[in-house]
N, C-alpha and C positions, 0 to 999 in steps of 0.2 A: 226722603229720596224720591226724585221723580218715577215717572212710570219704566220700567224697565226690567228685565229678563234677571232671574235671579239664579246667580250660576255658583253652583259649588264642584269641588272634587270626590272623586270615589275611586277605591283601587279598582285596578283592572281587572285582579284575579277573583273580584266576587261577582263577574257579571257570568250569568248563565243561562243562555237562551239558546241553544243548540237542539233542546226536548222540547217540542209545545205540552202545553198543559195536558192535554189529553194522554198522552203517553207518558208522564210524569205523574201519574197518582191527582193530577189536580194540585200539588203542591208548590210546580213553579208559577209566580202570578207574571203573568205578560206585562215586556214593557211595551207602556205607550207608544213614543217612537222612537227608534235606535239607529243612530245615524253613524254612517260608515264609511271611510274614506276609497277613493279607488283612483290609480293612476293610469295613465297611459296606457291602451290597451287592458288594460279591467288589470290592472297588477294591483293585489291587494297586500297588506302589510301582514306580515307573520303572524302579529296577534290577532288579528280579524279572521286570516283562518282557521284557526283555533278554537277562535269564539263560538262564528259561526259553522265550523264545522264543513262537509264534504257537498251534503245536499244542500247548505247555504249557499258556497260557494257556485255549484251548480245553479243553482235557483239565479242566482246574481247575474251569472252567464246569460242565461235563456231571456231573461227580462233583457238585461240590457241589447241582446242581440232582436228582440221585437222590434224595442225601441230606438233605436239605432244608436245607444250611449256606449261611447267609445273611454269615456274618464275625460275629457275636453275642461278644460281650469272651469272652476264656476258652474258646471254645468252639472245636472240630477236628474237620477234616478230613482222614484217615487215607487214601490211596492208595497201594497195594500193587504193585511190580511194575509201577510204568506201560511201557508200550511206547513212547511220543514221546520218557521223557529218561534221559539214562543214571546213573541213583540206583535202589536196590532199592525203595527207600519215600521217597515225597512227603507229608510230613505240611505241614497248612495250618494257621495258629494263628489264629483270629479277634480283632480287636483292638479294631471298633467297638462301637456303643453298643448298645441294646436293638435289638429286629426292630424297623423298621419305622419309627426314630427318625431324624430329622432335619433338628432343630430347630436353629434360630443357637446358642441354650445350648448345645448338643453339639457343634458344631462348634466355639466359644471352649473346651471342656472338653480338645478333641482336641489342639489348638493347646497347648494349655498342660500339656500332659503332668507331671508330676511325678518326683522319684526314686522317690517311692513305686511309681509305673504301672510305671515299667520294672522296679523293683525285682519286681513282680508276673510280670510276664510272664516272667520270665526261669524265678519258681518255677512258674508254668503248662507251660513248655517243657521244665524237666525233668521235671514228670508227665508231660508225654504222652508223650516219648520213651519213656517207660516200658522193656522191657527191652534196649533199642538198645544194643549196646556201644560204638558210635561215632557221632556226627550232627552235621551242617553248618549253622547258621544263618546264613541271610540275612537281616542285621541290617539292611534297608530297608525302613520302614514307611511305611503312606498317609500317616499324619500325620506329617514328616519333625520330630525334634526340634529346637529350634536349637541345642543342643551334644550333636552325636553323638557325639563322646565318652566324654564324663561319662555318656551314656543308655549307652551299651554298660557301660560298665564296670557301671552299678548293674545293669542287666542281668544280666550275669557274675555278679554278688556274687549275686544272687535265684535262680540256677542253682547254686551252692554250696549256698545256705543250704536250700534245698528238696531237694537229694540227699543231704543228708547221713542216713548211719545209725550206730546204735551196735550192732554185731555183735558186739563183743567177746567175747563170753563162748559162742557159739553155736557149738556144733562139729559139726550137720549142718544144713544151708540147704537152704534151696526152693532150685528151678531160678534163679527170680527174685532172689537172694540172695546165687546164688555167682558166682564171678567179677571180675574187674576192674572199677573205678569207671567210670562212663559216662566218654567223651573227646567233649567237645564244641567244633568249632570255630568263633568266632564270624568271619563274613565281613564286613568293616565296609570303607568307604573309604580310613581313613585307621589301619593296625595299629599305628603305631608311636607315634601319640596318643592310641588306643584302650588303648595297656598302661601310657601313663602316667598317665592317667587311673584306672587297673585298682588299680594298685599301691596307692592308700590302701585303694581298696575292698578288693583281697582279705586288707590287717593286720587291720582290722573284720572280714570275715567269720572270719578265721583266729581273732579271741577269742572270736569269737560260739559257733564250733563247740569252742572249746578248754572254754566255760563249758558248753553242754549236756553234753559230756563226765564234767567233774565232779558234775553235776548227776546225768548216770546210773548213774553210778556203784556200786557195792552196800556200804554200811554195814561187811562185815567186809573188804573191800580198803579202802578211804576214810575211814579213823581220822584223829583230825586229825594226829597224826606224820607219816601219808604223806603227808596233803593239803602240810602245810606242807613235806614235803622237795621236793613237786612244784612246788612254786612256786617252787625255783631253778633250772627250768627258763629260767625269766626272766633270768636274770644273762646267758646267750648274745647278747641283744639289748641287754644294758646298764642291767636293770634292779639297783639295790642290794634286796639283799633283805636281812633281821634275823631270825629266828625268835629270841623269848622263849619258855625252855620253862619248867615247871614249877618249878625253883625260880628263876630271874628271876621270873617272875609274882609270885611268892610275896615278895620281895625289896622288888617297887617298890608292892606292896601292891593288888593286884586281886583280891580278896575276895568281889567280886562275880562277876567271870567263873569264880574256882575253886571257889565254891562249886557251882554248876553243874555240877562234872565230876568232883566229891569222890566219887559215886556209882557211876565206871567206873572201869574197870581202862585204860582208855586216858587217858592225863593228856594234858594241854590246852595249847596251843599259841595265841602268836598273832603272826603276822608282816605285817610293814612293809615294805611295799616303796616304791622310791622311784623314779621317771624325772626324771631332770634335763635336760629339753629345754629349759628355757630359765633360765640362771643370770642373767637380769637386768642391767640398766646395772651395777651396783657388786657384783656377784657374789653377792647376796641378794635373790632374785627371792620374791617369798611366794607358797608351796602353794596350789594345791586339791587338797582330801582327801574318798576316799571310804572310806566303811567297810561290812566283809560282815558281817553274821550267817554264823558258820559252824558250824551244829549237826548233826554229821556224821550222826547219828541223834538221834530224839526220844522215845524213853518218854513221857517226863511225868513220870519221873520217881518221887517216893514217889504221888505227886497222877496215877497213870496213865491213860494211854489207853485206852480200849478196844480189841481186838483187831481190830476189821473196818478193812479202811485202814492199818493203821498202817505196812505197808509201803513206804508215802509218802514215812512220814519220813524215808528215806534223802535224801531233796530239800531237809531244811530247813537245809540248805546252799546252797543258792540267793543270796542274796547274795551269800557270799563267794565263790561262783564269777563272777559280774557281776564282782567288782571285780576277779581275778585275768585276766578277758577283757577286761578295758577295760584293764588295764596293759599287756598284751600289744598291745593296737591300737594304743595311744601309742605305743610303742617298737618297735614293728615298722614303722608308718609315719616315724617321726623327730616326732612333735607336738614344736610348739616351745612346750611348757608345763612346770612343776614342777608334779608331780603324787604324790601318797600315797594310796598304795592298802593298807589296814587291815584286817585280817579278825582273827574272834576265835572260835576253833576248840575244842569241847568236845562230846562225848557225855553228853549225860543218860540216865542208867541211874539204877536203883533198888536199888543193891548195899549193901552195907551200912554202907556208909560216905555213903550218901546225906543230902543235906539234906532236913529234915524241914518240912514245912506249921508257921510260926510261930518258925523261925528267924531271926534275925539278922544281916546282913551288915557287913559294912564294905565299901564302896566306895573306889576307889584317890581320888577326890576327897573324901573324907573322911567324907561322908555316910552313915547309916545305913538299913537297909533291909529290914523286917519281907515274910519271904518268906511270903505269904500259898498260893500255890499255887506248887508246884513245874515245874507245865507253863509257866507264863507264866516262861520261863526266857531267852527272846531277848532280852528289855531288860536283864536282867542281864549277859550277854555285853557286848551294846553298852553299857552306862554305863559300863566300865574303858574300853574300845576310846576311846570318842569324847570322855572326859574326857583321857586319854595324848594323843591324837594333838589336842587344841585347845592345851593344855597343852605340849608338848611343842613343836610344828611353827609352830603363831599362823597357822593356814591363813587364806586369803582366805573362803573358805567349807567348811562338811562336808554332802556327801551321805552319808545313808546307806542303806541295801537291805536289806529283814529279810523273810522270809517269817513273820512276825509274830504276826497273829490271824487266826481264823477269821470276823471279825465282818465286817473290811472283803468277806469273801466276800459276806456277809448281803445287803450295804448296795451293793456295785459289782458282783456276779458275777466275770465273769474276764474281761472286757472291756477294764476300768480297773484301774491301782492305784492306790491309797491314796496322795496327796500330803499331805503335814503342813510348813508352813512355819514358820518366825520373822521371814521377808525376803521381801517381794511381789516385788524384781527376780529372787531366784533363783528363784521359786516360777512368775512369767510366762515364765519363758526354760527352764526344765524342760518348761513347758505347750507350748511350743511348740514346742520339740526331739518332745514325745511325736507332736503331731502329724504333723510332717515323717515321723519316723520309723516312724508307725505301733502304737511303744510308748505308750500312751497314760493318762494319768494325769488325775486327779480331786482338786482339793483339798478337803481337808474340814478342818471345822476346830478352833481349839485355843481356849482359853479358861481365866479365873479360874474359872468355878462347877466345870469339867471338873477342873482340878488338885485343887481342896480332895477330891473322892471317895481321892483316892490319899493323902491323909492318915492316918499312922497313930498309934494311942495310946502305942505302945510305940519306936517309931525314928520317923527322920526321915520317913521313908512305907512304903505298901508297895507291892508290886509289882503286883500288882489292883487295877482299881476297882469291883467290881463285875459282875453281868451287861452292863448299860447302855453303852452307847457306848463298847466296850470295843478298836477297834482306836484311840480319841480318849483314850481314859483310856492305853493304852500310847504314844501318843504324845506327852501330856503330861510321862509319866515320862522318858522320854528326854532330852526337852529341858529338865531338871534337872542334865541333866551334857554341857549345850553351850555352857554359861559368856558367853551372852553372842555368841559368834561365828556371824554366818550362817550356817542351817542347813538344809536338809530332811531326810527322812524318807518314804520311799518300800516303805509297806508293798504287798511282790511275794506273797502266799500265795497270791492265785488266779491269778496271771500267771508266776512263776518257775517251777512246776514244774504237770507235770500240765494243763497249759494248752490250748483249745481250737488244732486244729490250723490249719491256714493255708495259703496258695499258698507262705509262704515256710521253714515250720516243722512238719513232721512227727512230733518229737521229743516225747518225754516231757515231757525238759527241754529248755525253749523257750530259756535266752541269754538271757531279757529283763532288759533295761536294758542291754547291752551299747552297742550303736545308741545310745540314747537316750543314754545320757551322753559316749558321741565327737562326738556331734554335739552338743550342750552346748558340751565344749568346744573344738570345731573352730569354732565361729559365736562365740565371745564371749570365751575364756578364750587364747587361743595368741597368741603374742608377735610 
């Protein structure tokens, strides 16, 4: 398990710090830090008064009134040392609205909490602990949820997802850096529907943090050989895994993804994985299938990058980490779905075996394909990948995940990614998972005038279309080789790696679409 915050449940009725030790015989031992929710105007919940008692509550008053902490969402109240309760530090998390707010709207917003909200506050509560090596929350809020629960557990999941680090490779640390993963207890009612509640949440966080991982990765450890022998990590949980290597490829005629990797000394890999959570009435239950872009590093190829940035590209593997953290959520929770997870693994170098600007492919669906630039190399990946796995599987539908172009940057920043459909119910039920989740997507769209630019004079097309509308012209090309079967296309370039950070995500690489597509198919796809 990467580096990360290790969170359990505890009932509520065994915390007791209202006595410091000194007036207690010495027998209560102080917690480390106890952290405590406060809303709007310092409104604290039931059980925190209880907890903390008459001089807690006092004490909480006079601090926050120092410090001018009104309970503002996000915002803390740090108390060091108090003398009324027996914890070294009292930290306050504020949960309500703006200063000064409230209004019925706010008070219906409070009421109706979200997984999102808790999902938040949980990654609030691990910053503030900041370098706490151990801390207790009191999981009692003014606006009581109506499934404490489900609110703890996403909670938990939002304390994971916001501690985690990737230190790997770092062999002197800050003070702040070294040492054991925070241990944080959550204090809740009811523990024992608090952890089963926990248990889908922490399979989801477990891929979310397994995808940043690969995603951080560095280019000369994370060849696609390794990537795809890492993905039999997956077999422990019951995933079937298949690595095609180089000459299967070569065999079942993917022309398109090897020409891609003809260029490196590390040859090219692409593997299938499968979760059979649900074998259906008559033992043929039909797939959903996702597929990665997995370009372990990106040159560009003969058609090169420029030097500033390109260290990036160690990320344009992004995708197929998504898909290799969503097969792990499935089958670490038990989803009761058939599920294929496809990734198509190649380094673009410019070695001397490289494809040249004005080549010719052959594509494993038969199709021909004038490589116009050698950077625009992701579609070629995925046209073997997602023609194999329509062809081969007859999925219910294919997502796929590409850190793609730089264009959809241009056009969404890193807000949004890039949605491209064939099928308005898959395309509404992605929109709506993004929301839930947070991951949030933008359809843009496809069209006849769009396709004819990627017309080529010499093959069937080519791989640009141009300056112009060019994360729409790669999307066009794609769905050339989706024959027909519901599809999206979910270009992640300014959301999978490199991404604005967050209350839940600190990380270089973000995870995104991990969430996004469990919750896809936990709401619509599970048997």
């Amino acid at each position: 398990m990467p580096h990360a915050a290790k969170v359990d449940f505890v009932p509520l009725a065994s915390l007791s710090v209202a006595a410091p030790p000194a007036k207690a015989g010495g027998k209560v031992k102080p917690i480390s830090t106890l952290v405590i929710f406060a809303g709007e105007d310092l409104n604290l919940g039931k059980a925190t008064r209880g907890l903390i008692g008459e001089a807690g509550v006092a004490l909480v008053k006079k601090a926050a009134g120092a410090a001018k902490f009104k309970g503002k969402t996000s915002s803390a109240l740090d108390i060091l040392a108090p003398a009324e309760l027996a914890v070294e530090r009292l930290l306050v998390i504020g949960t309500g609205g703006e200063e000064g707010e409230k209004s019925a709207k706010r008070k219906e917003h409070d009421k109706a909490k979200g997984p999102r909200d808790f999902l938040s506050l949980g990654g609030v509560v691990a910053s503030k602990a900041g370098q706490a090596s151990a801390a207790t929350v009191v999981f009692d809020l003014p606006q009581n949820p109506k499934d404490a629960a489900a609110a703890a557990a996403e909670f938990a999941e939002g304390i994971t997802l916001r501690s985690y680090k990737f230190d790997l490779y770092k062999t002197k640390k800050k003070d702040d850096e070294a040492g054991e993963p925070l241990a944080i207890s959550i204090a809740v009612e009811d523990p024992a529907a608090a952890k089963r509640a926990a248990k889908g949440r922490e399979a989801v966080a477990e891929g979310v943090l397994l995808a940043r991982g690969l995603v951080n990765e560095p280019a000369n450890i994370l060849y696609p050989e390794e990537f795809a022998k890492r993905t039999r990590e997956l077999e422990k949980l019951g995933v079937e895994v298949d690595i095609l290597d180089k000459a299967a490829l070569t065999k079942l005629g993917m022309g398109a993804l090897l020409g891609v990797g003809q260029g490196s000394a590390r040859e090219s890999r692409v593997v299938i994985m499968r979760w059979r959570g649900d074998k259906g009435k008559d033992g043929k239950a039909k797939p959903v299938a996702f597929v990665g872009k997995g370009v372990t590093f990106d040159t560009g190829g003969i058609s090169i990058k420029g030097a500033a940035g390109m260290e990036d590209m160690k990320g344009d593997m992004a995708g197929a980490a998504c898909v290799v953290g969503l097969m792990h959520a499935l089958a670490a929770r038990k989803a009761k779905v058939d599920a294929i997870g496809a990734i198509g693994l190649v380094e673009n170098m410019p070695g001397s075996n490289a494809q040249r600007p004005g080549d010719i492919v052959k594509s494993l669906s038969g199709q021909t394909i004038e490589v116009i630039n050698t950077d625009a190399e992701g579609r070629l990946v995925l046209a073997d990948v997602l023609w194999y796995v329509q062809d081969k599987y007859k999925p219910q539908f294919m997502v796929d995940l590409a850190t793609l172009t730089g264009a959809v940057m241009v056009a969404l920043g890193q807000e949004y990614a890039g949605l491209f459909s064939n099928d308005d119910t898959l395309s509404e039920r992605l929109t709506e998972a993004g929301k839930e989740t947070g991951e949030k997507l933008w359809r843009l769209p496809l069209g006849p005038a769009y396709d004819k630019l990627i017309d080529s004079k010499f093959a069937d097309m080519k791989n640009t279309g141009g300056r112009h509308g060019g994360s729409i012209t790669a999307a066009q090309f794609l769905q050339r080789f989706v024959n027909g079967t519901p599809w999206a296309h979910l270009d992640i370039a300014g959301t999978g790696m490199n991404a604005p950070v967050s209350d839940i995500n600190q990380s270089w690489g973000s995870g995104f679409g991990v969430r996004l597509l469990e919750r896809l198919v936990s709401d619509h796809y599970e048997g």
